[in-house]
Each structure stands twice: as structure tokens, then as C-alpha cells.
C-alpha positions in Angstrom: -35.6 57.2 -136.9 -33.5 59.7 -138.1 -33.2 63.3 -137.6 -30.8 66.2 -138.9 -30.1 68.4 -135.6 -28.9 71.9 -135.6 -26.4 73.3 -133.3 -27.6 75.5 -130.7 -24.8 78.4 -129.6 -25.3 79.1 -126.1 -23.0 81.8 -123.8 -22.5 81.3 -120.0 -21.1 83.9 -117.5 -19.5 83.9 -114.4 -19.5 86.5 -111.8 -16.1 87.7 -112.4 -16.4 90.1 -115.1 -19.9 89.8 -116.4 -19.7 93.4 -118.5 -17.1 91.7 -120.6 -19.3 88.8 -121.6 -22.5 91.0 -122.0 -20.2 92.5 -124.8 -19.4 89.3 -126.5 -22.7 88.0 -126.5 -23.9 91.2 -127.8 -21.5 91.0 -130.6 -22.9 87.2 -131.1 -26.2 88.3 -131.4 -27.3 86.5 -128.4 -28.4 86.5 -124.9 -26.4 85.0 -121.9 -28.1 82.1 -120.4 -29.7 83.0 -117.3 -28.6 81.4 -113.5 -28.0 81.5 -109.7 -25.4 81.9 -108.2 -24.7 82.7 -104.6 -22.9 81.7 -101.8 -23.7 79.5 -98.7 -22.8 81.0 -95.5 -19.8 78.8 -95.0 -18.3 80.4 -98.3 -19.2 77.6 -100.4 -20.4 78.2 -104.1 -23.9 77.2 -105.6 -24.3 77.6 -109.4 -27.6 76.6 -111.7 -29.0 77.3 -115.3 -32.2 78.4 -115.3 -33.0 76.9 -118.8 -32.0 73.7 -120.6 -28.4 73.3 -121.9 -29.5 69.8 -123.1 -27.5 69.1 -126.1 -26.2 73.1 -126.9 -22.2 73.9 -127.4 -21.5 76.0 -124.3 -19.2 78.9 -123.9 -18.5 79.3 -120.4 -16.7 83.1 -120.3 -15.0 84.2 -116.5 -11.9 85.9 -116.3 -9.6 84.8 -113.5 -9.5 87.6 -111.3 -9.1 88.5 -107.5 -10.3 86.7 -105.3 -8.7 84.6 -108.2 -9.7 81.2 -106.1 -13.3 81.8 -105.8 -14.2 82.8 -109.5 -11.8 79.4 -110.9 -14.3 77.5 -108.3 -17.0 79.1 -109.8 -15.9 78.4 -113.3 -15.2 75.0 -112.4 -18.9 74.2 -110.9 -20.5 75.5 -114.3 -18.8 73.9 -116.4 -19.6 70.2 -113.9 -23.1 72.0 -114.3 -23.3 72.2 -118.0 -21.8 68.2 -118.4 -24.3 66.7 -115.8 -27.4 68.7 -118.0 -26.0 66.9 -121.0 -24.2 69.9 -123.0 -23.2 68.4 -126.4 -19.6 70.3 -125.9 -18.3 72.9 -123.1 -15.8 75.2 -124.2 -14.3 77.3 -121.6 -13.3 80.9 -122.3 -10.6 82.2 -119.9 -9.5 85.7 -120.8 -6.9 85.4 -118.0 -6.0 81.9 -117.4 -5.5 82.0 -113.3 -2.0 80.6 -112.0 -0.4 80.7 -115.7 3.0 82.2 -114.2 3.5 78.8 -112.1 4.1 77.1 -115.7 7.2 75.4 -114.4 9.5 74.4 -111.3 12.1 76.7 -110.7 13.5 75.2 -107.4 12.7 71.7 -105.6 9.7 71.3 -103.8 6.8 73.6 -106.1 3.8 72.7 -107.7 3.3 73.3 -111.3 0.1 74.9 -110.9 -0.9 76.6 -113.9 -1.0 72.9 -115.3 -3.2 71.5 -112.3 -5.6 74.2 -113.2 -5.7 72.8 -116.8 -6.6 69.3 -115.0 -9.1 70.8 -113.0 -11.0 71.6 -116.3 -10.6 68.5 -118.4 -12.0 66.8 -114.7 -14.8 69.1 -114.4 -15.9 67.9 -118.2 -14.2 71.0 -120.4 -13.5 69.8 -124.4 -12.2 73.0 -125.4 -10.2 76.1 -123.9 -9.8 79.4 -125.4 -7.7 82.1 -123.7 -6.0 85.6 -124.7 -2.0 85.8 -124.2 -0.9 83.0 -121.9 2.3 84.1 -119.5 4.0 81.0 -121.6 3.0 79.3 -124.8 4.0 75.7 -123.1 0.5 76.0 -121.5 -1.2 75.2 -124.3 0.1 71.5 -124.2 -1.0 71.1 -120.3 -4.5 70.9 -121.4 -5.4 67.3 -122.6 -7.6 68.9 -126.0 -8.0 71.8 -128.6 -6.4 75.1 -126.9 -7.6 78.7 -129.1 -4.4 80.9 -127.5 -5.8 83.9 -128.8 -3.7 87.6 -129.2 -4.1 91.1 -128.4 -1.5 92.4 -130.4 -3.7 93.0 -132.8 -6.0 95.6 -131.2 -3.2 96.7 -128.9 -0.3 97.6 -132.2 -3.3 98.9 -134.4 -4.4 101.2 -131.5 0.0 102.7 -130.7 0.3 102.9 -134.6 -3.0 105.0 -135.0 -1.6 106.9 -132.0 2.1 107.3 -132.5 2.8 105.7 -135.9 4.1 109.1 -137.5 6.8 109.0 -134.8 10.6 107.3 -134.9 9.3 103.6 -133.0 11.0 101.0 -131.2 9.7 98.2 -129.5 11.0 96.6 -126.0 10.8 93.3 -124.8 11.0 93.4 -120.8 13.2 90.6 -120.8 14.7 87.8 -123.0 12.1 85.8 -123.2 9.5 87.6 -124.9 11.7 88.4 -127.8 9.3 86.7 -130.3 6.3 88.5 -129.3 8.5 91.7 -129.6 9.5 90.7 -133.1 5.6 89.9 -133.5 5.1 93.8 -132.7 7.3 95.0 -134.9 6.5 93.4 -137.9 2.8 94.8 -136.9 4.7 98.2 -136.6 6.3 98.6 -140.1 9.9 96.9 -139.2 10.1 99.5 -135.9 14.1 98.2 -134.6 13.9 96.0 -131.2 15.6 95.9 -127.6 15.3 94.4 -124.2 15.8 94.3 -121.1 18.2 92.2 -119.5 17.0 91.6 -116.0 17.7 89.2 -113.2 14.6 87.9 -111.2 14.7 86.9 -108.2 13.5 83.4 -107.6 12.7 83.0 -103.9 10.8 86.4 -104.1 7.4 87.3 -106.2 7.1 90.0 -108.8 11.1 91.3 -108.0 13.5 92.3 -110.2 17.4 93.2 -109.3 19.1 95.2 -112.4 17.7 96.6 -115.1 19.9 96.8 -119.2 18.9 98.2 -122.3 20.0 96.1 -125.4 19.0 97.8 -128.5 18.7 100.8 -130.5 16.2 103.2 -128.1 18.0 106.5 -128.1 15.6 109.2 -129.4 12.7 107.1 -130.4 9.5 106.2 -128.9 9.8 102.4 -127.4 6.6 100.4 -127.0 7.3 98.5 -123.9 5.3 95.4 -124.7 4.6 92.7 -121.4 1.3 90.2 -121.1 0.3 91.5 -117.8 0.8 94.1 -115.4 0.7 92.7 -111.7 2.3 95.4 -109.4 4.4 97.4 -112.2 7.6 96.9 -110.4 9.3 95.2 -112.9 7.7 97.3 -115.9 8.4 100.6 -114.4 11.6 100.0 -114.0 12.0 98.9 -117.1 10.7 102.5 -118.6 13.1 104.1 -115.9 15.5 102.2 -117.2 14.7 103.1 -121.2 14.5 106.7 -120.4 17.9 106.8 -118.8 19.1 105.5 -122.4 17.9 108.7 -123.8 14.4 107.5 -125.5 12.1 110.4 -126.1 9.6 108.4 -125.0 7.7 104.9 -123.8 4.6 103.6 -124.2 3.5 100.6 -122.2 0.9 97.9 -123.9 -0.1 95.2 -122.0 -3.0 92.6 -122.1 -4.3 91.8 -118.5 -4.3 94.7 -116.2 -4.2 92.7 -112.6 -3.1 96.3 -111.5 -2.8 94.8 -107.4 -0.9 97.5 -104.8 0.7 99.7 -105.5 0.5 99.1 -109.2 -1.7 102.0 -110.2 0.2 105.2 -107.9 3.9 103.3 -109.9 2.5 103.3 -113.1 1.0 107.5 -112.3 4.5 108.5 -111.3 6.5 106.4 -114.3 7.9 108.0 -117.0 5.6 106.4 -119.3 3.3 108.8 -121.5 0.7 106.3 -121.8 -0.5 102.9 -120.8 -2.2 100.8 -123.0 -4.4 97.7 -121.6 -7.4 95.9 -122.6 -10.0 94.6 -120.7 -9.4 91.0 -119.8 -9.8 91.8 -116.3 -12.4 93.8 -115.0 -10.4 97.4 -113.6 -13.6 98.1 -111.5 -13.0 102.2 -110.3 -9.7 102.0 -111.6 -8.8 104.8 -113.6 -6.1 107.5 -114.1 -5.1 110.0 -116.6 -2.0 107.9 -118.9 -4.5 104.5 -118.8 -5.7 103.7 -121.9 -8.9 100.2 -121.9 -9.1 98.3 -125.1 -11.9 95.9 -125.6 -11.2 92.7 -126.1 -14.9 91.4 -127.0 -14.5 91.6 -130.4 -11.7 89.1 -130.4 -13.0 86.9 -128.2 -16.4 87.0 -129.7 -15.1 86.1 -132.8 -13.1 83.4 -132.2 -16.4 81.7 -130.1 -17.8 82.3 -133.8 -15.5 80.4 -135.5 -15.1 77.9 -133.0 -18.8 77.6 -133.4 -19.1 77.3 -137.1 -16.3 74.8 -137.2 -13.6 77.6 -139.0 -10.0 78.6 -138.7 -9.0 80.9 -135.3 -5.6 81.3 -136.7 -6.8 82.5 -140.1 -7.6 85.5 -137.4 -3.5 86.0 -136.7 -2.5 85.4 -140.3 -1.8 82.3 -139.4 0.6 82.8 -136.5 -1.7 81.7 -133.8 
């Protein structure tokens, strides 16, 4: 017997940010597959489909974000969910890949968690990740199959250039290591001249910085202060205090994931920064102030489920730098 089957495009959600997959399925033309979910009273988590997944290629969208734990366990039961009801292949989109700054050891004695979280979800039965701006492109190679590493620059360096493209630009890496996004944004930006920071973290304490330099060519221009995520804007207000005290006329901070935790949002108010630019990665609830600026990110992300889908090229969607 022989038979020609068709594949069937189906879109999960988790709880975690459920208006940003409404949005992508939208833009898919589609409806997200209905389910329970709840919790028992001991805290534990209990997901089901409510319609058959029986040989369909699952997307399985939830962003990472507080309580970061419960929404990766969630994440992790749907996608054992969609594997036991016989899903032909789970791919698991991950706007904000949970634990990706724990990419390496820097003293004796730590876990590298960002890539037990990729072992988690080869275990749990995911064949395919796709995620927007990891903290470090090395994470890529801790999941065991086909990694999408999607970018906001994009939607982020279109949206400062429609905004502040007639001004004198430059673009500012907040440290060393991010020198080739940097360059990434300034290629985006017409050739706008680059800088950094030089910085010294501290490495038995979280999000802390000790001193602050600007390398590069900011005096009287507008610097784009480019990061992948703003946790408690310590370190990236300082950074704009720091580019402002070199004479810029002016900074601009872009950002992909917004974690925004205490006291993120009253630093970023009372920084010297004219705007902040985000997208929506992360859900920012009743956030909301008067420099914030929310991008979508469903188009990029619904996209690149449409190539995955039809079997075409993601990086065609970079110009081939993805």
C-alpha cells in the first residue's frame, strides 16, 4: 500500500508569553493547538493536547521567562507530550533560551548550565531548536541537532535608522566581546564608526561591573548602545553614563530580550539614554515608561517556522550571515 502524505504545520504554546505566539500563529495563518495546563497543588505541572498531534511537525513556542524554572518545565513536558502522541518532528521555539549566560566555567566547581538545558530538550524528544540572539553563539553547538539562531538586528537597526538615520551615528559594543555584532550594526547603519566599552566583570558576583572605558570615536554623535539583553541595566547604564561623559550628543539603547528584573526599569528612567529600544521576546507585562520603545518579534519568528516548515533557507533571511 502506498500513500503520498502531506505535512501538517501545527503551533503549540506555553503559558509564558502566549500573546507572542497568538501573533505568530496569526501571521501563519493558523490556530494554536488547544490544551490544559495547570498545576497540582504540590506545584507540579500537568500539560495535554486536546486534539491529535499524530504525525504533524510541532512548533512548541515559550519564552524563558520569570519564574524562568517553571515555564522551561513546562516547555519540557510538551514537548515529552508531543513525542509520546507520535509527532512526526518537534521543533522547539525559544525566544529567550533560559540559563544561556552559564555558557561556560569561569571558576572551579560550576555547572555549565545553559548546555544541560540543551540536554534536557534532545531528552525530552526535541529534533530542532530555533531561538533569537543567544548570550553566546557557542550555544548553538551544545544542542545535539539543527539550531535556527535567529537575529533582531534586523527589526531593531531598521527601526534607529528610520528614527535617527539623518543624524551623525555611532555604534557601541558594551564590551569586547560583542564587537562582531557591533560591526553587524554598522554595516546595517551605512558604515556608522564603532567603540566599546572596556569593562571588568566581576566574577564571583552577578550582573556587576567595576570600571567603565570608551574606545572609539563617540564625541558629538549619536551612539547606538547595542547589548542582547537587559537584566538589571547596571551594566548598560553605566555604559551610557560612561558614553555621555565622552561628550556624545546622545545614546540610544537596543536590546533584544527585556528581562527588565529590579531595579532595571527606575535605572533605565533616570539614564541618560533618549530612548530604549526592545522587542518582545519576553513578555513586559505592565511594564512601560516614557523612553521604552517594544518591537515585535513575530514576524521573524513566524517566518523562520515558515521556512523551517517548507524545507527553505533561514539564513537567506540574514543575507546569509545567520
Amino acid at each position: 500500500m502506498k500513500r503520498t502524505t502531506e505535512k501538517n504545520l501545527m503551533v503549540f504554546s506555553g503559558r509564558a508569553h502566549p500573546v507572542l505566539a497568538q501573533e505568530v500563529a496569526d501571521l501563519l495563518g493558523t490556530a494554536l493547538v488547544p490544551q490544559s495546563a495547570y498545576e497540582f497543588a504540590n506545584g507540579e505541572l500537568y500539560v495535554r493536547f486536546e486534539e491529535s498531534v499524530r504525525g504533524c511537525d510541532a512548533f512548541v513556542l515559550q519564552s524563558h521567562t520569570a519564574p524562568i524554572n517553571e515555564w522551561i518545565m513546562e516547555h519540557l513536558l510538551m514537548v515529552d507530550a508531543l513525542k509520546r502522541a507520535s509527532a512526526k518532528r518537534i521543533t522547539v521555539v525559544m525566544p529567550f533560551y533560559g540559563y544561556a549566560r552559564q555558557d561556560k566555567k569561569h571558576r572551579g566547581r560550576e555547572p555549565i548550565s545553559a548546555r544541560l538545558v540543551a540536554d534536557m530538550f534532545k531528552t525530552a524528544g526535541a529534533d530542532r531548536l530555533i531561538t533569537v540572539d543567544l548570550h553566546a553563539d557557542q550555544i548553538q553547538g551544545f544542542f545535539d541537532g539543527p539550531v535556527d539562531h535567529l537575529m533582531a538586528l534586523p527589526i531593531l537597526a531598521d527601526y534607529v535608522k528610520q528614527q535617527y538615520g539623518g543624524q551623525s551615528l555611532s555604534v557601541v559594543s558594551p564590551d569586547a566581546g560583542r564587537i562582531k555584532v557591533a560591526e553587524r550594526w554598522s554595516a546595517r547603519l551605512g558604515g556608522a564608526p564603532l567603540a566599546f566599552i572596556h569593562k571588568t566583570r566581576r566574577t564571583d558576583r552577578p550582573n556587576e561591573t567595576v570600571a567603565n572605558r570608551v574606545v572609539g570615536e563617540v564625541k558629538g554623535r549619536m551612539c547606538v548602545l547595542v547589548d542582547d539583553m537587559i537584566d538589571t541595566g547596571g551594566t548598560i547604564v553605566k555604559a551610557a553614563e560612561a558614553i555621555m561623559a565622552e561628550g556624545a550628543a546622545g545614546v540610544i539603547i537596543a536590546a533584544t530580550h527585556a528581562i527588565l528584573s529590579d531595579p532595571a526599569v527606575e535605572r533605565l528612567k533616570s539614564s541618560p539614554a533618549v530612548e530604549v529600544v526592545v522587542t518582545n521576546t519576553l513578555p513586559l507585562g505592565d511594564v512601560s515608561f516614557d523612553k521604552l520603545t517594544c518591537l515585535s518579534i513575530a514576524p521573524l519568528v513566524g517566518r523562520a517556522i515558515r521556512e523551517v516548515f517548507e524545507d527553505g533557507s533561514v539564513t537567506s533571511m540574514f543575507d546569509g550571515h545567520a
